[in-house]
N, C-alpha and C positions, 0 to 999 in steps of 0.2 A: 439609246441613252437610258430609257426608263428600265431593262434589262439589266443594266451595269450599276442603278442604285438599286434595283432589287438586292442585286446578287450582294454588294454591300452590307445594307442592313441587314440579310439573313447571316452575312457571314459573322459582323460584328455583332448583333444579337444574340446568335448562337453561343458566339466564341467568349463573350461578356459570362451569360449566362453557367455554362461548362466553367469559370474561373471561377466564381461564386460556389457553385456548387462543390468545387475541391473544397474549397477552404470549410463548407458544413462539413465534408465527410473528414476532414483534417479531427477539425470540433469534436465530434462523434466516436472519433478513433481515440480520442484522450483519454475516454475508460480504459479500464483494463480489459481484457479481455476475456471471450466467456464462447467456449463450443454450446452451438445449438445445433445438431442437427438429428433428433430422435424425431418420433412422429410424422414423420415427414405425409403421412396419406392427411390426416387429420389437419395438420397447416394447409394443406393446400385446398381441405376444404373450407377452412375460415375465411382462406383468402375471397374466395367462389361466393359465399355468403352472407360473410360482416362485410371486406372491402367494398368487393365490386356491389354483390347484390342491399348492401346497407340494412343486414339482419335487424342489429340489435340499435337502428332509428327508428324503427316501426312502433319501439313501446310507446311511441306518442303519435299517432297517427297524423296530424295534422301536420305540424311541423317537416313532418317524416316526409306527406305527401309533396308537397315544395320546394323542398331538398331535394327530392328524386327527381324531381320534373327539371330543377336546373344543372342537377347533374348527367341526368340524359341529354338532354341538350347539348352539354359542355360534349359530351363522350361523339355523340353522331354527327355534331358539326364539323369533327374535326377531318368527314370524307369532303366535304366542303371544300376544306381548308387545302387539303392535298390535289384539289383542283386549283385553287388561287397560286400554290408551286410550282405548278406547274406550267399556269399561262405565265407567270412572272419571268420564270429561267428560260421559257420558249419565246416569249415574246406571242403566241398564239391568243384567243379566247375562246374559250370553254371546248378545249381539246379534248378531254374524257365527253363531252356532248359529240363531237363530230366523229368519235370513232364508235361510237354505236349507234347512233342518227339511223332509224330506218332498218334496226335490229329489235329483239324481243327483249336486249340491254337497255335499247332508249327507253322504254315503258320503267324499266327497274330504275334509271336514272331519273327522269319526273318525279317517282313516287316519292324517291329517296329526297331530292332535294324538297318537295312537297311537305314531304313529313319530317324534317330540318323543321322549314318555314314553323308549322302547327307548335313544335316542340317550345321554338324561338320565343311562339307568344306564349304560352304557357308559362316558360320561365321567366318572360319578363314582368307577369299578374307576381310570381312566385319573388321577385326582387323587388318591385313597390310593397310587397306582402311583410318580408324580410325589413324593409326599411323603415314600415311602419311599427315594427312587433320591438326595434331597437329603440325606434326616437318619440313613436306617440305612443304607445302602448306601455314604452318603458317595462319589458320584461324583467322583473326583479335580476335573474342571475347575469343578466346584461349590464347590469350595475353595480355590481361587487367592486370594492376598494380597487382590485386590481386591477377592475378594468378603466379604470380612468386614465386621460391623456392617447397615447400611442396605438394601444389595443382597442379603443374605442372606434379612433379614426381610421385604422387599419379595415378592421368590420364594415366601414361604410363604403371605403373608397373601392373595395374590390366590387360592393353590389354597383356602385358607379360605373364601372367599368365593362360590367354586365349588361348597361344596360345599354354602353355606346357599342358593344359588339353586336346586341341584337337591331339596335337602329342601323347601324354600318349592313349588315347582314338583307335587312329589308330594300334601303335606298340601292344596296347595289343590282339584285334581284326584280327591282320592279324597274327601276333605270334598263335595265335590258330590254325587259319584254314591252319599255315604249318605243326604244329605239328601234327593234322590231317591226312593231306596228308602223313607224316614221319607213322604214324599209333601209336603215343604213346598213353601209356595205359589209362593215365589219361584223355586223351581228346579226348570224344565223337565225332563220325561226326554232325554236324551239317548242317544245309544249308549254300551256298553262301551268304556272305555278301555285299552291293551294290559296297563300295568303297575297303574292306579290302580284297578281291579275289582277284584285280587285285594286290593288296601290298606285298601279302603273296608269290607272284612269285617271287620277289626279294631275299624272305630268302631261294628258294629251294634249291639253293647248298648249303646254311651252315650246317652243323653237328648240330643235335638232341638239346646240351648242350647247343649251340650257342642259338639256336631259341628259345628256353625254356628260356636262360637269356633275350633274348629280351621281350617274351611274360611276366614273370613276373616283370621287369622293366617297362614296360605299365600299369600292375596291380599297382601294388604297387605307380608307379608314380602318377597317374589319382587318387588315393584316397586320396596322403600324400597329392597331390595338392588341393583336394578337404578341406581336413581342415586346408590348410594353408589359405586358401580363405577365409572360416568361421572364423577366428580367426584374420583376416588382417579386415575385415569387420567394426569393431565397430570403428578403425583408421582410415575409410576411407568414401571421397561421395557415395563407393558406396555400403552404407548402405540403401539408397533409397531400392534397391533390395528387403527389405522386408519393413521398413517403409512407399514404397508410396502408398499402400493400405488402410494403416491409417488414412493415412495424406488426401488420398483424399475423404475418406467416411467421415471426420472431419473437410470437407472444408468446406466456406462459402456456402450455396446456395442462398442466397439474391443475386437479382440483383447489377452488380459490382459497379455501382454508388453512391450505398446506404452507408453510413458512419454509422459505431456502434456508438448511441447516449453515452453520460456518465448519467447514472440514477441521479446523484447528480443535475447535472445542469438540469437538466429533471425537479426534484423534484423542485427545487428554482424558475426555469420560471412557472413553474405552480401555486404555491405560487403566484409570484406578478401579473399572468396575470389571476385568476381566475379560475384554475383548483381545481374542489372540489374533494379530496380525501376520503374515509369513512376513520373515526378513526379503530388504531387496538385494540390498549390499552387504559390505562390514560395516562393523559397530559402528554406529550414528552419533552416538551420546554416551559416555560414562559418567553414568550416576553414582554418588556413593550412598550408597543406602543403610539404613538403619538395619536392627536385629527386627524389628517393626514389621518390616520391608512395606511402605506405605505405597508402594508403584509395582505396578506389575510386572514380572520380568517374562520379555519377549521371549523366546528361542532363536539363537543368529547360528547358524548353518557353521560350525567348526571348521571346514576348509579354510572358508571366509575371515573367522577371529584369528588365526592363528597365522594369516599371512601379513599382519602388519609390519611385519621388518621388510617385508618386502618392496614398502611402499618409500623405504630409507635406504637400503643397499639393493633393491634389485632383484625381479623374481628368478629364482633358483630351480624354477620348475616342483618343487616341493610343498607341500603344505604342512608336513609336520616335522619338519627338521629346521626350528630358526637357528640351532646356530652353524648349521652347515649354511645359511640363505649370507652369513657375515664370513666365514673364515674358507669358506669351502668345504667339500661332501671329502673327510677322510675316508671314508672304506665299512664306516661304522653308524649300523642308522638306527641303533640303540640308545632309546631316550635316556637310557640311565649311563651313557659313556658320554656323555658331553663333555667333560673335562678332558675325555681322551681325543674327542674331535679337536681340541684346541693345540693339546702340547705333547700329543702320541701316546701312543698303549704303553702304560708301565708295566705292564703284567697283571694286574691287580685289578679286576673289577668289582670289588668290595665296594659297597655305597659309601662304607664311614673313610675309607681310604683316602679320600679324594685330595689330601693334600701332601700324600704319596705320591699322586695319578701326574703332582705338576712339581714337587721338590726331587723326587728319587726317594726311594725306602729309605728311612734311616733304621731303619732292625727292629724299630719298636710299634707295633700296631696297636699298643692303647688308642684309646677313645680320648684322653685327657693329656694325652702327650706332645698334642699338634704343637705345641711351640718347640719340642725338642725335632719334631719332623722339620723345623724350618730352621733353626739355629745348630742345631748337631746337640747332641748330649750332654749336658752340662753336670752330670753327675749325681743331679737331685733330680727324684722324682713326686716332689711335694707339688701337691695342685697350685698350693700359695706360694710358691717360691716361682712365681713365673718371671717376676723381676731378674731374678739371679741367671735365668735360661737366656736373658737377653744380654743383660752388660757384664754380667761373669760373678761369680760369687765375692761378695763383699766380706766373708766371713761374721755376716750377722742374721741370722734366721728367723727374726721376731719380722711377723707383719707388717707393723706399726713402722719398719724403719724402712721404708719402700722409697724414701727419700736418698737416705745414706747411699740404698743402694746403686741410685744414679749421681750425687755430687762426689761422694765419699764420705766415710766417717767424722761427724764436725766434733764428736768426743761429749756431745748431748743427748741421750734416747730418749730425754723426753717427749713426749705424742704432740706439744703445742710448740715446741720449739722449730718448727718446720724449717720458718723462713731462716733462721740463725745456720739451718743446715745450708742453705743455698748461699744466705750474703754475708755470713760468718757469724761470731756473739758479739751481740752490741754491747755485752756488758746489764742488760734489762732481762730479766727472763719473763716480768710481766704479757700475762695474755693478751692485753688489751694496746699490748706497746709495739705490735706489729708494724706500725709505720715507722719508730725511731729505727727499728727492724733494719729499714731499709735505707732511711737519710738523714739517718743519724741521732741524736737527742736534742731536740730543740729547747726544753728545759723545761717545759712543760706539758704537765702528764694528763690532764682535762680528755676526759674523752672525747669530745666535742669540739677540742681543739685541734683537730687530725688537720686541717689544712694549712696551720701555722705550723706543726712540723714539717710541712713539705714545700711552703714557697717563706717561713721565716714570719715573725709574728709583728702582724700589723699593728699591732695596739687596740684594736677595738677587738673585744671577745664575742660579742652578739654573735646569735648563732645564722641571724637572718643577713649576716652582711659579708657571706662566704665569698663572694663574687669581689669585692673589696678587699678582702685577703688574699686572693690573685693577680690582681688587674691594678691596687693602692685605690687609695679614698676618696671616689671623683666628688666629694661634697655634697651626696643625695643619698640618702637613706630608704627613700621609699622602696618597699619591697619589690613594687612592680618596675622598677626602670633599670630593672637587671643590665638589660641592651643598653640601655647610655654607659654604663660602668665598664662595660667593656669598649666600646663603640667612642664613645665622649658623648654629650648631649646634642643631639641631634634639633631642639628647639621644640621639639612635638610632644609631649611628655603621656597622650591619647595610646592607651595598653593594646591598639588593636593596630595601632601604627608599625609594630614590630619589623615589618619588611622595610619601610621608610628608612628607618631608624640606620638601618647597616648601608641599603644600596642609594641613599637619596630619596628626596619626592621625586616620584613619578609622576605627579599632578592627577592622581584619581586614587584619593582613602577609600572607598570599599574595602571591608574588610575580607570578603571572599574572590579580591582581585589578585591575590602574593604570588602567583605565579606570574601575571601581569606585568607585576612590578620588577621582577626580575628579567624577564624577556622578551616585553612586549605584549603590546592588549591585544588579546584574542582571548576571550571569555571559556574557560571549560575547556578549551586545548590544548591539555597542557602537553599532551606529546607531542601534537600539531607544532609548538610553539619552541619545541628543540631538536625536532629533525625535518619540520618541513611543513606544512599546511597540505596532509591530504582525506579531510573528513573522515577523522574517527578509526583511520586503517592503521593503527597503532603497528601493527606487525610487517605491514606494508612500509609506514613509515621506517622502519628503523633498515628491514631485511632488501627491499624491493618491492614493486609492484606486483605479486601475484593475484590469483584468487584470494578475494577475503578468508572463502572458505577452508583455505586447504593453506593453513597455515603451518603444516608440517611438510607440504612441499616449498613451502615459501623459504625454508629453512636447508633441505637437505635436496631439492628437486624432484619434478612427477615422473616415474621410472616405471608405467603401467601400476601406478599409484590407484590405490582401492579405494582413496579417501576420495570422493567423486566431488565435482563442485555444486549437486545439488545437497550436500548431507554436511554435516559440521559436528567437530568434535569439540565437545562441552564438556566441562566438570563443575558438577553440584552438588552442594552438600547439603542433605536432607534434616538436621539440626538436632535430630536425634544424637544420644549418647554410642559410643563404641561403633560409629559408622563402619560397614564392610563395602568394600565392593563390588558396584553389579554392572552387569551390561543391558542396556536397554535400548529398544529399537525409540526413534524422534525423528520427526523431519525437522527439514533445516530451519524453518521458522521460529526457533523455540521461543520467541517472545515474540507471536503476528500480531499484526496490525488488526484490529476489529472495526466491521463497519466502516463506514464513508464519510472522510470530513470536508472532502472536495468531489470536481467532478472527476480528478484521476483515479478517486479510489471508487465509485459508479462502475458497472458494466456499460461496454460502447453500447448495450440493448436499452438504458436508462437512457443516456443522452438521446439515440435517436429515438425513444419515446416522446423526448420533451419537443422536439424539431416536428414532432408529427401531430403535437394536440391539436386539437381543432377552435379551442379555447368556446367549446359550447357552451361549459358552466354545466356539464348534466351532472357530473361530478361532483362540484360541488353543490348541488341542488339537493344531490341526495344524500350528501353527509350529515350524518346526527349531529357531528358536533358544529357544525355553523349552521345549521339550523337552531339550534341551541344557543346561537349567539358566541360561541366560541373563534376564537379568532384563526381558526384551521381552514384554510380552503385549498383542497386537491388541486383545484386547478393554478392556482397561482403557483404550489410546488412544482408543478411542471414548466410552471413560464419563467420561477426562478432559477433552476435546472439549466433551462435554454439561454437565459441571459448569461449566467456565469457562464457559460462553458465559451458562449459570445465575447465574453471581455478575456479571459484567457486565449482563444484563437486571436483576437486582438492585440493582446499585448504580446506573443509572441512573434506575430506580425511584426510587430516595431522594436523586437530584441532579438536580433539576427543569430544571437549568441547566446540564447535561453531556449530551454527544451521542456519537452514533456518530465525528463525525470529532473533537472536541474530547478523546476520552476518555482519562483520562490517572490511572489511579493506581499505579502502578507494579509491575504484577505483569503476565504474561502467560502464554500458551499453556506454558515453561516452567518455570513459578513449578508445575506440574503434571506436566511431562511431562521427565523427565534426559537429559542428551545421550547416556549409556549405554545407554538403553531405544530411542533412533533409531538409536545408528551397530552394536548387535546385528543389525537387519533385515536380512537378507538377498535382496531384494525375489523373494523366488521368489512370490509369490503364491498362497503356502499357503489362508492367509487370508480371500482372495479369492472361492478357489475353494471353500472350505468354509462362506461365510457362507449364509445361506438364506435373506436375502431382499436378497443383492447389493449388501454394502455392501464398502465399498474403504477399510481401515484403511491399506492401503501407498499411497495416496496421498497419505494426510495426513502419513504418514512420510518422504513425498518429500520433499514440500514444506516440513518445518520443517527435513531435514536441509540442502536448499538454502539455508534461511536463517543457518542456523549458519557454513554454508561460504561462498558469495559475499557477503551480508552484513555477518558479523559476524569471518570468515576462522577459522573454528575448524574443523580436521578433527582425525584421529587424525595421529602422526606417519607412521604405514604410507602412509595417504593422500597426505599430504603428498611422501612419496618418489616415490610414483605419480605424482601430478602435475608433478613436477620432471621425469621422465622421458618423461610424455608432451609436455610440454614442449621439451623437446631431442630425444628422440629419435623422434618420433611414434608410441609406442608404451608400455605402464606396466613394458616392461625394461628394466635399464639397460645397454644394449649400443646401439650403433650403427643404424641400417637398417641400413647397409652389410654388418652383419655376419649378417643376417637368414638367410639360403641358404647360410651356413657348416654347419648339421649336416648338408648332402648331404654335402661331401664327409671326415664325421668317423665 
């Protein structure tokens, strides 16, 4: 029986435990992601050093030494422990004792358990030590804002637990060695244990029953405590216990000074300052660039640009023959016979011929003939007579009658009489009467009355009441109610109403809603809103669901398509006059995202830094700027880090239908963390250097303050001046270069 709840509890323990722990590494997994695997000799020595060996606690030696003592403890009890597995699934006691009983292993097993025992007491002085230093001693970083409530009670309740594993530990150790002494059946002699000999004299008056409940109260205590611990762990900082291994084999090793560049901005300063790239593919980007030329132009590999019809009719095996790649390879792979690849060899491979190459000769090979090449000879070979080469000679050779020459002679050559050529003479020769021109004479000649000759004169002349001289006098003058004049009055007479006015209220005036109003509220999509709701994929919408990217397959299909779906084809216009042009290498990102305004934009290396703090406060103990009184503290950035990414694994939990890229409820890394507590940082890498098992809050400080600034354009206004300066002056003072080597001579 006692067998079968063992096996129980450890299975539900475990299996509890193991369910918990997905869902952290779920959490963790929400960054994006980031290759670490350089250095690999140098992590594995950090690990040897900071993890295990707790390097960089030692800068405080006291603390450091009570630390160690109950982390050795924790580490050597746990041979202990793999003896209590074992009586438990056997049903035996102290089966690692009876198989070396009476070898030169019994002596190593004594010691060992011996030197357990010594450890035990050691860390329990080191856990009253601990409890004192939080509750009477009140250590300042114990008491930072953030650690009030939750984090407070957390710190206590594990040294609690501490202290019932070492009491469980002793009771069950000296419980043995009385029943021993009693001679019960079940329990072997053994040797003296260092601390639990002298314990075990306490139980020697008690009766057999007595001792026996104490020894298995010890057993059984010391184990339930052990997977209450296991099980308390994923709730708790001090989860460190097995993630600071991770976390510090996955620390940075770059010198602490060093700042993760952003590859975007990488790529774009290289660009204007002359970084030549090799191409990977074909052109990425058409840019049109200025005479200026303010971007630098890559070099793209000519096989590659020249195979873009390929990626629309189909590679032809060719790279310098597009129009054999659309019609087929005639026989001729001479760039300068492409007319002849189309419509066959005329005979003639003259450049200027080319409209020989596709009508047949007509005898004449001028240069200024091409229209008699297409129409046949019309008898004139006047450059201006091109009119006559098309509809036939009018018998009128004046320029100016180019009109005649398509209606026929109206028996007018005067040059303003046009329209009387085309809709006859009204009888007006007047220039300005071109409308009676056309519908007739309304009777009046006003030049400003041109709408009353063409829908018939309202009566009212004003020149502002045109709309009432098509539509008659809806009895409103106002300039602005155009839309009711034609419409009828709609009740709303509000000039920003204009949508209202024609389709009805739609019950929401905004005035940047009109698309709304016509098809339905969906704010800003407006393509969404007439082929279909599918976020922003405008060419998706209308074509199909392709690649975003490759929206010229989207159109004509991918047929070993060069257009890759990591690279997108853009056109920009650089604002410059007389734009030409260019080709220019860009990754796909051409507008990325900067910095981090959640945990998705974080590396999974941030998140499991935050799962691993220790929440010691060394951190921020050693920050200038709250020491300073500033309201920055490293460590709470990290315990913010862990909560958010906590309520996100949360609520996807409870949105069966919500994902990492889908997620969306409107709160973020901010909704936690004040733009006060980032632009404090002074990125000295206080921090950095004082965590103890190499975690990096001022990274995460970089990167949201990135996001605030190239993002979202929020700095301080100091900042702001800065940038203006470095700006103009290539430098954050406001003074000239030029005036740079002015204090020599001051």
């Amino acid at each position: 029986m006692a067998q079968t709840i063992f096996a129980l509890l450890t299975i539900g323990s475990i299996g509890f435990f193991l369910f918990k722990a997905s869902k952290i590494r779920r959490n963790i997994l929400l960054g994006r992601d980031e290759k670490i695997s350089d250095n690999v000799g140098q992590r594995i020595k950090n690990v040897i050093l900071i993890a295990l060996g707790q390097k960089k606690m030692f800068k405080r030696w006291l603390p450091a030494t009570l630390h160690f003592t109950i982390y050795a403890a924790f580490l050597i009890t746990q041979i202990e422990l793999l003896e209590i597995f074992i009586d438990g699934f056997s049903g035996n006691h102290r089966l690692i004792w009876h198989s070396v009983e009476g070898t030169f292993f019994g002596g190593i097993y004594t010691f060992i358990i011996s030197f357990i025992e010594v450890l035990s007491v050691l860390a329990l002085v080191a856990t009253f030590a601990f409890l004192a230093r939080r509750n009477l001693l009140k250590i300042p970083r114990f008491h930072k804002p953030e650690m009030n409530g939750w984090p407070k009670l957390d710190g206590n309740i594990i040294l609690y637990l501490e202290i019932a594993l070492v009491l469980f530990i002793f009771m069950m150790n000296s419980g043995d060695l009385a029943l021993q002494a009693k001679g019960h059946a079940a329990y072997h002699h053994t040797d003296n244990f260092a601390i639990s000999q002298f314990i075990a004299l306490l139980w020697a008056d008690l009766d057999t029953s007595t001792i026996l409940l104490i020894e298995r109260i010890g057993w059984w205590g010391h184990i339930l405590t052990v997977f209450t611990f296991l099980n308390y762990l994923p709730f708790s900082k001090h989860l460190h216990i097995m993630l600071a291994f991770p976390n510090v084999y996955f620390a940075r090793v770059e010198p602490k000074g060093e700042m993760i560049h952003l590859d975007s901005v990488t790529e774009q300063v290289n660009e204007l300052f002359g970084e030549e790239e090799e191409p990977e593919s074909i052109v990425d980007v058409m840019v049109l660039k200025s005479e200026k030329n303010p971007f630098k132009t890559i070099a793209v590999d000519e096989s590659q640009k020249e195979e873009s019809l390929d990626d629309i009719f189909g590679d032809t095996g060719g790279s310098e023959e597009g129009l054999d790649d659309i019609f087929g390879d005639l026989g001729s792979a001479e760039k300068e016979e492409s007319l002849d690849d189309i419509f066959g060899d005329t005979g003639n491979s003259e450049e200027t011929e080319s409209l020989d190459d596709i009508f047949g000769d007509t005898g004449n090979s001028e240069e200024t003939e091409s229209l008699d090449d297409i129409f046949g000879d019309t008898g004139n070979s006047e450059e201006t007579e091109s009119l006559d080469d098309i509809f036939g000679d009018t018998g009128n050779s004046e320029e100016t009658e180019s009109l005649d020459d398509i209606f026929g002679d109206t028996g007018n050559s005067e040059e303003t009489e046009s329209l009387d050529d085309i809709f006859g003479d009204t009888g007006n020769s007047e220039e300005t009467e071109s409308l009676d021109d056309i519908f007739g004479d309304t009777g009046n000649s006003e030049e400003t009355e041109s709408l009353d000759d063409i829908f018939g004169d309202t009566g009212n002349s004003e020149e502002a009441e045109s709309l009432d001289d098509i539509f008659g006098d809806t009895g409103n003058s106002e300039e602005t109610e155009s839309l009711d004049d034609i419409f009828g009055d709609t009740g709303n007479s509000e000039e920003t109403e204009s949508v209202d006015d024609i389709f009805g209220d739609t019950g929401n005036s905004e005035e940047t809603e009109s698309v709304d109003d016509i098809f339905g509220n969906n704010e800003a999509e407006s393509v969404d809103d007439i082929f279909g709701n599918s976020q922003e994929e405008s060419v998706d919408d209308i074509f199909g669901n392709g690649k975003e990217e490759e929206s010229i397959d989207d159109l004509f299909g991918d047929d070993k398509a060069k257009v890759t779906e990591e690279k997108l084809v853009v056109t920009e216009f650089s604002g410059q006059a007389n734009p030409k042009s260019q080709i220019v290498e860009q990754e796909e990102d051409f507008m990325p995202k900067f910095g981090a305004g959640d945990v998705f934009d974080l590396s999974w290396k941030h998140i499991l830094s935050s799962y691993s703090c220790t929440e010691c406060g060394r951190c921020t103990d050693a920050c200038p700027a709250n020491i300073t009184g500033k309201k920055l503290s490293p460590r709470k950035i990290m315990m913010d880090v862990r909560d958010r990414a906590e309520e996100v694994g949360k609520t996807l939990d409870a949105n069966p239908n919500m994902t990492k890229e889908n997620y969306d409820e409107g709160k973020d890394l901010f909704s936690y963390i004040t733009e006060e507590e980032l632009h404090a940082c002074t990125t000295c890498n206080a921090c950095v250097e004082a965590c103890p098992v190499m975690i990096s809050p001022l990274d995460i400080i970089v990167e949201m303050r990135r996001h605030l600034v190239l993002d979202e354009a929020k700095a301080p206004d100091s900042w702001n001046v800065m940038f203006t300066n470095i700006e103009n002056n290539g430098a954050p003072w406001q003074f000239s270069s030029d005036d740079r080597d002015k204090w020599i001579t001051e």
